[in-house]
Every structure is written in structure tokens, then in C-alpha cells.
N, C-alpha and C positions, 0 to 999 in steps of 0.2 A: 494537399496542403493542410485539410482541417483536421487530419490525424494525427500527421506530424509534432505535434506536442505531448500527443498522449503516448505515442511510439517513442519518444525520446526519454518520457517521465519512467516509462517501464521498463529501456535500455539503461538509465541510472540508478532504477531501483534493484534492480537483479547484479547490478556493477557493487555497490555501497552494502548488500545484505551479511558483507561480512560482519559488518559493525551495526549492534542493534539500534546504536540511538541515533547515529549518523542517517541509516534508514530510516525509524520513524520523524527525523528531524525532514529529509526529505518527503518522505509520503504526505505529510504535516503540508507544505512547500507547493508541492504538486496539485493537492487536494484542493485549496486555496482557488487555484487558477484553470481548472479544468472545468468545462462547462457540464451542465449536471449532466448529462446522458452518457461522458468521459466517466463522472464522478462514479455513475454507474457500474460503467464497465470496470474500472478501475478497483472496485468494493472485490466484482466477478474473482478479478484478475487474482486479487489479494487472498481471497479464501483460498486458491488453488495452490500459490505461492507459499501459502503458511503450513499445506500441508507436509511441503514436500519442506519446509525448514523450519520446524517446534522452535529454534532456537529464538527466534524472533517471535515469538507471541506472547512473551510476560510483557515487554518493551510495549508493542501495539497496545496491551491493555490498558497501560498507561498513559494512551493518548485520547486526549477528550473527542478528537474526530471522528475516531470509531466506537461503535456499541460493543458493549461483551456479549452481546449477543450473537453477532457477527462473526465474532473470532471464533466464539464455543464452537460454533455449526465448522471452521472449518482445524479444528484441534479433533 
């Protein structure tokens, strides 16, 4: 049960990644309520997700939750 939130955050994020802002509005959403060691994994999850779709990573830069630091490593 205590992953169940975070498997569901990541079954809607990869649903929504058509639309960049609807995504970061959710990642936004998710991040909020995911306990930090999710928040963690979740950072993981995302570097590997943006490789495989550049189209979402101007959108992500735009949001204050993540670092551009972050993003760069995974562009």
C-alpha cells in the first residue's frame, strides 16, 4: 500500500505526457504529496522519462520544483 501513490503518480504521468503543461501541472501535484524518499525516486524516475521525450523539458524548466540542473543531466 505505501507505494501505491507513487505507482499511480507515475501511471498518470506517463498517461498526461502528451500535453506539457497538463504534465508539469500534475508532476507539480504529485511532488507536493509524495513523501521525500518518493520525491526521490520520482526526481530518478523523471531524468529517465525526459530522455526518452525532449518534448517536455522546456515546460519542466519552467517549474520552480525542479532545478535546471536536474533537467540538464538528463537532456
Amino acid at each position: 500500500m505505501a507505494r501505491a501513490f507513487y505507482n499511480y503518480t507515475i501511471t498518470i504521468l506517463e498517461k498526461v505526457s502528451f500535453n506539457p503543461e497538463l504534465f508539469i501541472k500534475e508532476l507539480e501535484k504529485s511532488y507536493k504529496v509524495l513523501l521525500p524518499y518518493e520525491q526521490k525516486e520520482l526526481r530518478i524516475w523523471l531524468r529517465q522519462f525526459l530522455s526518452q521525450n525532449p518534448q517536455l523539458v522546456e515546460q519542466i524548466k519552467k517549474s520552480p520544483v525542479f532545478l535546471e540542473q536536474e533537467i540538464n543531466e538528463a537532456s
